[in-house]
C-alpha positions in Angstrom: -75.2 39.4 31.9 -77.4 36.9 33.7 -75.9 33.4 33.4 -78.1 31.6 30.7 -80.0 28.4 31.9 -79.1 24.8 30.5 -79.8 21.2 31.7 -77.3 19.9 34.1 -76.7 16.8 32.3 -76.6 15.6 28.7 -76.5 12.1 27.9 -73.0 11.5 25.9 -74.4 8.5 24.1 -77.6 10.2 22.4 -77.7 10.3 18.6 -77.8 14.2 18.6 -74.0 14.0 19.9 -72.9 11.4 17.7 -71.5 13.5 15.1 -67.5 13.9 15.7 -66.3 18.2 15.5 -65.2 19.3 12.5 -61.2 20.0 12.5 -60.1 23.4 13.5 -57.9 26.0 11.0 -55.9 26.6 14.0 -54.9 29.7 12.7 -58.7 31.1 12.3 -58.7 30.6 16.1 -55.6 31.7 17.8 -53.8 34.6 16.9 -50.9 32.5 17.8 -51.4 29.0 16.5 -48.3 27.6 18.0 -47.8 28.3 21.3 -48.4 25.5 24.0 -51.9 24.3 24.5 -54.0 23.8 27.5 -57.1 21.5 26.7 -59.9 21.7 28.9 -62.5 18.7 29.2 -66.0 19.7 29.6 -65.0 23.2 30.4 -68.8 24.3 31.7 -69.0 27.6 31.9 -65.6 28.4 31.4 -64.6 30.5 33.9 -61.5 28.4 34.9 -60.0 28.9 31.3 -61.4 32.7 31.5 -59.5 33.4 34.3 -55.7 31.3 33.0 -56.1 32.8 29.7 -55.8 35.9 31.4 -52.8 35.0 34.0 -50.9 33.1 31.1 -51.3 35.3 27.4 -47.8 33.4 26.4 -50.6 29.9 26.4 -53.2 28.8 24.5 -56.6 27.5 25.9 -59.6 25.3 24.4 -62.6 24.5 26.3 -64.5 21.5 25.0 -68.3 21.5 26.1 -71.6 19.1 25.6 -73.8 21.8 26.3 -74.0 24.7 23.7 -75.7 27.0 24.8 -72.6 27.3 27.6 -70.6 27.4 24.7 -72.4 30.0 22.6 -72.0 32.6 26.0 -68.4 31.4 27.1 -67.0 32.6 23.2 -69.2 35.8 24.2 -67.1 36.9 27.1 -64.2 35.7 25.6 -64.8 38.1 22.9 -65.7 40.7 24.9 -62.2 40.9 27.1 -60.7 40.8 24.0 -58.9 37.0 24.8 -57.0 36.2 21.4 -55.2 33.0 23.4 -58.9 31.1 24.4 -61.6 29.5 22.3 -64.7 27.5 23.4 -66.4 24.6 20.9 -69.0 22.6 21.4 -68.3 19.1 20.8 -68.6 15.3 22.3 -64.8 15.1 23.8 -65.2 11.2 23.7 -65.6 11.2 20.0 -64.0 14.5 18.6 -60.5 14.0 20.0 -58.9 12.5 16.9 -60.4 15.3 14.8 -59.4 17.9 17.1 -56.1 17.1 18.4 -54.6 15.8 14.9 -54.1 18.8 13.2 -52.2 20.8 15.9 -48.8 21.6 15.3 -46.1 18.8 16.9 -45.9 19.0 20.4 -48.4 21.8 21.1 -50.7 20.1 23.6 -49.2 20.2 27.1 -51.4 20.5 30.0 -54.9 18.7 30.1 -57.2 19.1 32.4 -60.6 17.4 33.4 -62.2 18.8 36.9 -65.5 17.5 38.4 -66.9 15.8 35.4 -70.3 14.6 35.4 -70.3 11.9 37.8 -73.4 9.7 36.5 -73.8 7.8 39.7 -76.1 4.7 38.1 -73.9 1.7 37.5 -76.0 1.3 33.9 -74.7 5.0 33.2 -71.2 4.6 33.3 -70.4 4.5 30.0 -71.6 8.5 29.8 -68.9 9.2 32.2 -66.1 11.3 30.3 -63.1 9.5 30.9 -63.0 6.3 28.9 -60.4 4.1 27.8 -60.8 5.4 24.6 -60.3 8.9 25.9 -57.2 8.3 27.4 -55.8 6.7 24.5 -56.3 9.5 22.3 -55.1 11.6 24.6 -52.4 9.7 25.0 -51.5 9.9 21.1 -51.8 13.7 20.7 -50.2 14.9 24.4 -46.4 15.8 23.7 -43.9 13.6 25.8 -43.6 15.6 29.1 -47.4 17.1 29.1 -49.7 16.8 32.4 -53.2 15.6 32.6 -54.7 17.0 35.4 -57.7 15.6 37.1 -60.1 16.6 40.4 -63.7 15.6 41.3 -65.2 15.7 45.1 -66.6 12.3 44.2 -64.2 9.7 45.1 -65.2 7.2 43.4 -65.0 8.9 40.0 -61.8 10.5 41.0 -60.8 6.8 41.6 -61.7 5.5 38.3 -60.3 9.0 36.0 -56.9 8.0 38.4 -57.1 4.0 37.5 -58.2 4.7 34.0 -54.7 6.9 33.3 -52.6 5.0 35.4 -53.2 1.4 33.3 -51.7 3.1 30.2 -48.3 3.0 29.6 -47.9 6.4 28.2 -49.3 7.7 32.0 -47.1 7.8 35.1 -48.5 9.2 38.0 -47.1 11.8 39.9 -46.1 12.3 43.9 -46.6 8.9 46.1 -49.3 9.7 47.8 -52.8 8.9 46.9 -54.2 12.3 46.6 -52.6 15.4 46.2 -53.5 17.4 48.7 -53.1 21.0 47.1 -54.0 22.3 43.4 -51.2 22.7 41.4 -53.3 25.3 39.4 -53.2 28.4 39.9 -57.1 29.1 39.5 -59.2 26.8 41.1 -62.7 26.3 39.9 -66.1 27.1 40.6 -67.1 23.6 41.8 -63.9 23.4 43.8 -63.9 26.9 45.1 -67.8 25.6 46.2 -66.5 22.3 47.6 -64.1 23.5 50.0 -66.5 26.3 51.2 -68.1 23.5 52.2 -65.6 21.7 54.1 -65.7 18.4 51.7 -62.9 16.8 50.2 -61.5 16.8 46.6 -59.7 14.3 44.9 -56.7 15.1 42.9 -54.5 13.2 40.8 -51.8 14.3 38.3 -50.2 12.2 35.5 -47.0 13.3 33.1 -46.8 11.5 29.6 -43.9 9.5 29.2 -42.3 8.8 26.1 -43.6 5.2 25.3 -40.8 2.6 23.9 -41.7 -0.2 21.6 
């Protein structure tokens, strides 16, 4: 099936994105409502949650994507293979968090992931970058105590604010001492970082483990 063609980059803040997802019946999209969750951000094409859904059937997986058209084929080859543990949905992550995340069952999301996110280079654009402080704060309401977020860009200096962005909450303590981890602790890497390293250019890694936050 020949890949279908979209615009690279979709402006977060328009009007036409504005509107927050509805809430999922969890049980209409997983045959399994309540295993663990892995919660992709911006999921693309979503060969990266193709391929774990695949190597983990015991987890669930959710791709959330801006572009629809990526979406509308992704839930096509999903259905295809047959995958009862993955769903795509379109939807703005930076305002359809809350509606999303509130209805899963206690404790279900675990692993988060956001890899090479737009990076909007402008300076005037970088409130269309994904990873807000508003983001991490919902994220940091619905992810159970002991969860990962996981993130990776071959721009540094978006891998450098996703890092400082998690790392100011208090819910978010990053993990290893050094300032990069050097190896994916994933086991399937994706197309942009299977591309990168082809190329001989860095990636930037970081991964954070949500503590349990005491008043």
């Amino acid at each position: 099936m020949a890949a279908v063609r979209v615009r690279q980059h979709v402006n977060p803040l328009a009007q036409k994105y504005q509107t927050p997802a509805s809430p999922l019946d969890w049980k209409k999209v997983y045959v399994q409502p309540n295993q663990q969750l892995h919660l992709d951000i911006g999921c693309a094409r979503g060969q990266f949650l193709l391929n774990m859904a695949q190597i983990e059937p015991n987890w669930n997986f959710l791709g959330l994507e801006i572009r629809e058209p990526l979406v509308v084929e992704a839930n096509k080859l999903r259905s295809e293979l047959g995958l009862t543990n993955l769903h795509y949905l379109f939807c703005n992550a930076n305002n359809s968090l809350r509606s999303l995340l509130s209805s899963l069952p206690s404790g279900a999301l675990q692993h988060v992931t956001i890899q090479f996110p737009d990076p909007w280079f402008k300076t005037r654009h970088a409130k269309r970058r994904v990873v807000q402080p508003e983001l991490v704060e919902e994220l940091a309401n619905y992810l159970a105590v002991g969860g990962v977020v996981f993130l990776q860009s071959d721009m540094k200096f978006v891998a450098v604010e996703m890092r400082d962005r998690f790392a100011a909450h208090p819910a978010f303590e990053k993990l290893g001492t050094e300032e990069w981890l050097m190896e994916n602790p994933l086991p399937v890497p994706t197309e942009r970082e299977i591309t990168t390293q082809k190329k001989g250019e860095p990636v930037y890694r970081a991964l954070f483990i949500k503590q349990q936050v005491v008043n």
